[in-house]
C-alpha beads as a LAMMPS data file, in Angstrom:
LAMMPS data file: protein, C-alpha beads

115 atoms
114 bonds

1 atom types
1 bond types

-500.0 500.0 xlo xhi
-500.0 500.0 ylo yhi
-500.0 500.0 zlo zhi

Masses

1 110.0

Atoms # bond

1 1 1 -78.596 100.360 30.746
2 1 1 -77.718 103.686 32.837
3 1 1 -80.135 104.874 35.630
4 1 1 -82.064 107.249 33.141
5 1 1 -82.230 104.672 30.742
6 1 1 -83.637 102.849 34.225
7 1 1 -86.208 105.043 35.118
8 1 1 -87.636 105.358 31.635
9 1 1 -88.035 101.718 31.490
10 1 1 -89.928 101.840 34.944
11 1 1 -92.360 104.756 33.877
12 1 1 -92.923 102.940 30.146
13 1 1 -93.854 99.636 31.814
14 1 1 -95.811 101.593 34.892
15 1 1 -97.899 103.045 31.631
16 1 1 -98.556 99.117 29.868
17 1 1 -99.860 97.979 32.943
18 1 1 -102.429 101.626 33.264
19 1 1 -103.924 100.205 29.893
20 1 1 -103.764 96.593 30.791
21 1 1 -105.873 97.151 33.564
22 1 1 -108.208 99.639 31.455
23 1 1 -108.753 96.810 28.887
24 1 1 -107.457 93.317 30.204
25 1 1 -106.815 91.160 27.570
26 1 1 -104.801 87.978 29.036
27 1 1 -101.390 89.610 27.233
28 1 1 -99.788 90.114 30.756
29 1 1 -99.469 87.037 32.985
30 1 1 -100.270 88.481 37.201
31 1 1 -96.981 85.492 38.396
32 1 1 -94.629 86.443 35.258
33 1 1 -95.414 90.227 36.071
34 1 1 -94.898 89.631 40.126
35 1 1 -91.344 88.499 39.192
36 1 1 -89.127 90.919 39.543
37 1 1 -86.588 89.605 36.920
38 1 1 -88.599 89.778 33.725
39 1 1 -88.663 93.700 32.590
40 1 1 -85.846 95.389 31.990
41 1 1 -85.178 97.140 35.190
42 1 1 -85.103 93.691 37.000
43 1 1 -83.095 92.273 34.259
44 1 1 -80.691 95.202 35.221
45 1 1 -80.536 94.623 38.640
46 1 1 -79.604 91.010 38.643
47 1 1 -76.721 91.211 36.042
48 1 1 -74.911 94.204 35.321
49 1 1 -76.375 96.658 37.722
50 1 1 -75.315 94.211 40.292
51 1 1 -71.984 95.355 40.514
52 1 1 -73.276 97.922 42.727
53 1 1 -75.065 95.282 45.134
54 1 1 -72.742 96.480 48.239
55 1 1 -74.404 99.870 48.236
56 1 1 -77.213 100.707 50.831
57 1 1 -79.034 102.383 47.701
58 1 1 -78.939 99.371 45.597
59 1 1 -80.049 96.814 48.210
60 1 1 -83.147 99.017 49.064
61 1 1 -84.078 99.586 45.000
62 1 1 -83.605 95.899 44.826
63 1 1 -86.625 95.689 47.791
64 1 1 -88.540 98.527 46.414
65 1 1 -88.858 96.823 42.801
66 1 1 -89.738 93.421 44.035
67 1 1 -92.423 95.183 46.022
68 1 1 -93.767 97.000 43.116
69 1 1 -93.851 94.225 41.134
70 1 1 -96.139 92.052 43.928
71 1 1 -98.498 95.082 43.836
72 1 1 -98.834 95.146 39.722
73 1 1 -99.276 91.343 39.791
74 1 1 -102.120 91.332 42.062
75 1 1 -103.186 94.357 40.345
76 1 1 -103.392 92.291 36.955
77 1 1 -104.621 89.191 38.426
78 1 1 -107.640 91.191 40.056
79 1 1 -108.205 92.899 36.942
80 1 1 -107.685 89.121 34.884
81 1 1 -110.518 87.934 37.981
82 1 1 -112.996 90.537 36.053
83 1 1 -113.017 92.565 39.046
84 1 1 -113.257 96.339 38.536
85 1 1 -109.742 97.683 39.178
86 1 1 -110.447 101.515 39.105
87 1 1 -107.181 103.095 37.960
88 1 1 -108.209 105.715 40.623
89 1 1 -108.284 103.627 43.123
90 1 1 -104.817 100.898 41.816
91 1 1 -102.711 103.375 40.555
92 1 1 -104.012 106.997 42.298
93 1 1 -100.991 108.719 44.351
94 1 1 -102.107 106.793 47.595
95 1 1 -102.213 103.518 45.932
96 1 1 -99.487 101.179 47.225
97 1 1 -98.520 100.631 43.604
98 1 1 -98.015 104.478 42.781
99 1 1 -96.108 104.815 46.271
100 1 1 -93.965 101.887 45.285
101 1 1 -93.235 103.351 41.864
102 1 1 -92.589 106.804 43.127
103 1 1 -90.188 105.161 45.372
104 1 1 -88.548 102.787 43.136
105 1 1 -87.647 106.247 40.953
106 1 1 -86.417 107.995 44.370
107 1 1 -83.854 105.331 44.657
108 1 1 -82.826 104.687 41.008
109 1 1 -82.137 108.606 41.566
110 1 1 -80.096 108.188 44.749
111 1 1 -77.825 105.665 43.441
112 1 1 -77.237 107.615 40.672
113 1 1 -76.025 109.880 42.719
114 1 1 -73.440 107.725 44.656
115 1 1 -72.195 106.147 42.029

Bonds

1 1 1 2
2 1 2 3
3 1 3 4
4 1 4 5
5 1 5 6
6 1 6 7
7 1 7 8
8 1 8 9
9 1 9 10
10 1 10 11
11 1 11 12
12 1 12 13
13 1 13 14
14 1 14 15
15 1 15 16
16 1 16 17
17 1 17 18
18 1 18 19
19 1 19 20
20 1 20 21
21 1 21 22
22 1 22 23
23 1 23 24
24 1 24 25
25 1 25 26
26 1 26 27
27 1 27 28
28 1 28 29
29 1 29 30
30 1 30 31
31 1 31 32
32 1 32 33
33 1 33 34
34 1 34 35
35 1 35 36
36 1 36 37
37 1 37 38
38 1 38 39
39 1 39 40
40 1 40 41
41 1 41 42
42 1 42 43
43 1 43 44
44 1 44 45
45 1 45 46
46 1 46 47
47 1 47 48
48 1 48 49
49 1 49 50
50 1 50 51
51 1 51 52
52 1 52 53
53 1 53 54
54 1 54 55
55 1 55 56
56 1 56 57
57 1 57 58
58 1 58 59
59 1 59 60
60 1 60 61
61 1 61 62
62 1 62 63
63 1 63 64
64 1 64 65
65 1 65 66
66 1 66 67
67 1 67 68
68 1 68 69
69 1 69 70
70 1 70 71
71 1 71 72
72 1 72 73
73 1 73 74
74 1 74 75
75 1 75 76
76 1 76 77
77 1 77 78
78 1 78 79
79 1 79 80
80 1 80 81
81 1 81 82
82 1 82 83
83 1 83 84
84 1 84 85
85 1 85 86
86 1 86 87
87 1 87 88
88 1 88 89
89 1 89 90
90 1 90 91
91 1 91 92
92 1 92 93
93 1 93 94
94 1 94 95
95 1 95 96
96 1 96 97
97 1 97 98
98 1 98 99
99 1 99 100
100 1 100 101
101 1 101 102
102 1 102 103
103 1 103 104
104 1 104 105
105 1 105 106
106 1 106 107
107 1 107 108
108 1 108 109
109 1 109 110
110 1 110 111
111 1 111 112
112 1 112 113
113 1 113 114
114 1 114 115
């Protein structure tokens, strides 16, 4: 995977979790999804993107995903609780999920960059 290949994956699985949590239907699992070693970027980052683990850039995606992953977990296990999850409200620009995502891009971005 290269880092555009990187941040598509990120935005595709950013949109399955927007309709998960406008129609929950048990198909994502809130601890599976709060791991941040299951989806492809994660995958990434602990095997081949890892060569690049010494890098301040790398070490601080690394945080950033795990982080975003938390936030979609509890997302989905609110949502799985049958409580109203307004995609305003989880996933709006302010949202600590959206933040985390924007950020999680910003980085793939910057190591790009110095690599």
């Amino acid at each position: 995977m290269d880092f555009d290949e990187a941040i598509a994956a990120h935005s595709a699985w950013k949109n399955k979790l927007k309709a998960y949590l406008r129609k929950p239907d048990q198909s994502l699992n809130a601890s599976v999804v709060a791991s941040d070693n299951q989806c492809a970027l994660g995958k990434w980052l602990y095997a081949e993107g890892a060569k690049h683990s010494a890098l301040p850039e790398f070490k601080e995606l690394k945080n950033l995903h795990a982080n975003f992953h938390r936030a979609a977990g509890e997302l989905i296990r609110r949502a799985d609780a049958g409580e109203s999850v307004a995609e305003e409200a989880a996933l709006g620009a302010n949202s600590p999920f959206s933040t985390t995502s924007t950020h999680v891009v910003q980085m793939i971005l910057q190591l790009k960059h110095k690599v």
